[in-house]
C-alpha positions as CSV (number, residue, x, y, z in Angstrom):
1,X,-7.0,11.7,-4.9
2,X,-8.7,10.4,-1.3
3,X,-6.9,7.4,0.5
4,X,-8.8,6.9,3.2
5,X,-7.1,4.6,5.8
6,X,-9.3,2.1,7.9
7,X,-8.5,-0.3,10.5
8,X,-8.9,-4.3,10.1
9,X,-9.2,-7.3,12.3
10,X,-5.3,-8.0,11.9
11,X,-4.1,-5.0,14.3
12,X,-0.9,-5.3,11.9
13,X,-2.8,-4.6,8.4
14,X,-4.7,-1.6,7.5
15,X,-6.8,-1.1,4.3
16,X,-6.4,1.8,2.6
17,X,-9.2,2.3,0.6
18,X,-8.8,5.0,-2.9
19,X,-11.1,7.1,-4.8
20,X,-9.9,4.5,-7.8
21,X,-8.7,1.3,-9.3
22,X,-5.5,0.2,-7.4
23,X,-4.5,-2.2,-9.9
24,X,-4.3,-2.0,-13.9
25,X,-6.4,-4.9,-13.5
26,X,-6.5,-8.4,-11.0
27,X,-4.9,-8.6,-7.7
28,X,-0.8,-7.5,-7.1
29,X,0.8,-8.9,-3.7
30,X,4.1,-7.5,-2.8
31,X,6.3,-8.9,0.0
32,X,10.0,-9.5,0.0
33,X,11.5,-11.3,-2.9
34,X,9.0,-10.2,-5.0
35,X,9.9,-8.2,-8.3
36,X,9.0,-4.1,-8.1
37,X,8.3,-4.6,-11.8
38,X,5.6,-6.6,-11.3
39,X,4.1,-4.1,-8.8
40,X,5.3,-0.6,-8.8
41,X,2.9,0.7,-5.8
42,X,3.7,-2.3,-3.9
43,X,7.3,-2.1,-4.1
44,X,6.8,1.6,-3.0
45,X,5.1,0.8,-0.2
46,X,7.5,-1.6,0.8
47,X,10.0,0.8,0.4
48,X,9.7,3.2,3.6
49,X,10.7,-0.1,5.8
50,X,8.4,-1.9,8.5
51,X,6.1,-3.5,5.8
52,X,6.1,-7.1,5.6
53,X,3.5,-7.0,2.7
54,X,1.1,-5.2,0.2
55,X,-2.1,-6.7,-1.2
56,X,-3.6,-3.9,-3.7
57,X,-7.0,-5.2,-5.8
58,X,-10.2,-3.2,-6.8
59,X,-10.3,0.2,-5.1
60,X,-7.9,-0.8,-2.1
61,X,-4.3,-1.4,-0.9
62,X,-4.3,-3.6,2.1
63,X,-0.6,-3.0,4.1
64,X,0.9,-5.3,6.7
65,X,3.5,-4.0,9.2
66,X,5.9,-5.3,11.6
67,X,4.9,-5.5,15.0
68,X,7.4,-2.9,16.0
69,X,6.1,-0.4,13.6
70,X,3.4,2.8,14.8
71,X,0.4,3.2,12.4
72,X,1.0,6.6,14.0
73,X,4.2,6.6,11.7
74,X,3.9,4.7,9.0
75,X,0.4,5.3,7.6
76,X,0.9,8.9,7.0
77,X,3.8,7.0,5.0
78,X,1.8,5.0,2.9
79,X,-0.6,7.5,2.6
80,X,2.0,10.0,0.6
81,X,3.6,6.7,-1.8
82,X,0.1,5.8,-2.5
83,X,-0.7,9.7,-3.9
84,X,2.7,10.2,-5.6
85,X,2.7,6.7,-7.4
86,X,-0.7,7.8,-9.3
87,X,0.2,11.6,-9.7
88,X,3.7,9.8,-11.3
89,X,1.2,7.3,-13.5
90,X,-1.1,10.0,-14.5
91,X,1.6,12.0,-16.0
């Protein structure tokens, strides 16, 4: 599987574009409140801590951090949730 991380306007939000779908279909957003049923990967992402929201549609998942958070850190992160939640849905 490639993720391939890229950088957006928002210097808080990185795109994280996938060699496939993201989704089952349509757009998920995940932020808090939200229900982990309704998006697995998003709730995942939210998960490690210093993500204020998850946007996953078409071939991407777009991540928002905290200010306080390090890309440095936390997209390695995201990187390693994104991989394991499809090598869990593709068994």
């Amino acid at each position: 599987m490639q993720v391939s991380p890229e950088p957006t306007p928002n210097p808080n939000a990185v795109k994280f574009t996938l060699d496939r779908a993201s989704t089952g279909g349509g757009a998920e957003t995940f932020k808090e409140g939200s229900d982990p049923a309704a998006s697995p990967l998003g709730a995942a992402i939210f998960a490690l801590g210093d993500v204020t929201n998850v946007f996953a549609t078409a071939n991407f998942v777009s991540v928002t951090k905290t200010d306080s958070a390090d890309w440095s850190e936390l997209a390695p992160r995201i990187v390693e949730a994104i991989e394991s939640h499809f090598g869990e849905a593709a068994s």
